[in-house]
C-alpha positions in Angstrom: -78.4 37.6 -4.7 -79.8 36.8 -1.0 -81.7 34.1 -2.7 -78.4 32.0 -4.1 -76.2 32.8 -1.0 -78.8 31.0 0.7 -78.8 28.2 -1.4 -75.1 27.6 -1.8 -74.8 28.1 2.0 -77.4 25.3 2.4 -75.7 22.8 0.0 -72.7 23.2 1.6 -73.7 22.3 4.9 -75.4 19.6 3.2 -72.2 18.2 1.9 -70.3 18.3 5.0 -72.8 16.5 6.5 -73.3 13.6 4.4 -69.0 13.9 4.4 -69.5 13.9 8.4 -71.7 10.4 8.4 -69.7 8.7 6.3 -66.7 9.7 7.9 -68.1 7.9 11.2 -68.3 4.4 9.8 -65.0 4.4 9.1 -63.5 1.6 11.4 -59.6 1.6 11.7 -57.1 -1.0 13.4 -55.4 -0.4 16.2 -52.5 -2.6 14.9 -51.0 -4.6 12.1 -51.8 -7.8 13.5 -53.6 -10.2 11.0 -56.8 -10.4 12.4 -57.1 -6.6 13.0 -56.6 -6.2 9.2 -59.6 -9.1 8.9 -61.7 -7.1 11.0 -61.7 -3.8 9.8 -61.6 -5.6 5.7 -65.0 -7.3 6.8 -66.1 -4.0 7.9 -66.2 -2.7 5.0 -68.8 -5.0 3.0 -66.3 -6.3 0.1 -66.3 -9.7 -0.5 -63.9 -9.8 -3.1 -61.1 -7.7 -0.4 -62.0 -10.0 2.3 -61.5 -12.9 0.3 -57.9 -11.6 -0.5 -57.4 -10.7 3.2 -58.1 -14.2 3.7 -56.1 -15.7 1.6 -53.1 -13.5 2.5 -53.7 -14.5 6.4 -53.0 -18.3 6.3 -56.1 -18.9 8.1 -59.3 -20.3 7.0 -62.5 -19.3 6.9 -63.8 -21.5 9.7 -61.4 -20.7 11.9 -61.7 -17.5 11.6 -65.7 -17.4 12.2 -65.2 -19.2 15.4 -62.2 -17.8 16.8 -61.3 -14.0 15.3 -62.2 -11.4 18.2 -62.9 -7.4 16.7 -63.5 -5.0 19.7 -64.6 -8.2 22.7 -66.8 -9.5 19.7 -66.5 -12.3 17.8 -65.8 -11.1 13.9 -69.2 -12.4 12.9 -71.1 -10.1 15.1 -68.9 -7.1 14.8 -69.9 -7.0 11.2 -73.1 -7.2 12.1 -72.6 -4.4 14.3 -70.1 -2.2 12.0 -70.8 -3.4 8.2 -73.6 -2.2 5.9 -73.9 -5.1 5.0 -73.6 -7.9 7.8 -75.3 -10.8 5.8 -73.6 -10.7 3.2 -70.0 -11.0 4.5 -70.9 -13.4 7.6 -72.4 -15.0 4.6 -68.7 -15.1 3.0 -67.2 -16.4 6.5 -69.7 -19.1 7.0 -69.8 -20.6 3.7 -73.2 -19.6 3.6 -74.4 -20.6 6.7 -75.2 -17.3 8.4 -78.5 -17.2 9.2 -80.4 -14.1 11.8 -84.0 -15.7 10.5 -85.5 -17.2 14.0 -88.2 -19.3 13.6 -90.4 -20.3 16.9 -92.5 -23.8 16.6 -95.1 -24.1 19.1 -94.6 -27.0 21.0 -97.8 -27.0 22.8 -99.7 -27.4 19.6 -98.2 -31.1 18.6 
């Protein structure tokens, strides 16, 4: 009996936990404003809800890469900050464009 008290207590714990850090990615807005609902949608990592939010806003895709501000960051960093996963949405918002890949050419060599 001491055996499965232990284990039940120990998957419960477990359980709240995971519940816990999931619960902490959650990223709410502070408003109704239209680009507060564009933030937190392109938080979430679905293209197919940020294209809808999009759609609903009026405003297009450039304009929002360049211009939408989440929390003093532009939208296309905030994902990368907030989303699990960044590429793929910047992706969505720059029409493919997004690109963290740095490459380094060494001048001195040419």
């Amino acid at each position: 009996m001491n055996t499965f008290t232990k284990t039940i207590t120990t998957i419960a714990l477990t359980l709240s936990t995971i519940g816990m850090a999931n619960a902490a990615n959650q990223v709410v807005a502070a408003d109704d404003s239209v680009t507060s609902k564009l933030c937190v949608v392109a938080a979430q990592g679905s293209r197919v809800e940020l294209h809808n939010a999009i759609k609903e806003s009026g405003l297009s895709k450039k304009y929002i890469a360049q211009n939408v501000n989440c929390n003093d960051q532009s939208i296309l960093e905030f994902v990368q900050t907030h989303s699990d996963s960044p590429e793929k949405i910047n992706n969505v918002l720059t029409n493919g464009r997004y690109n963290t890949n740095v490459n380094i050419t060494d001048l001195a060599s040419n």
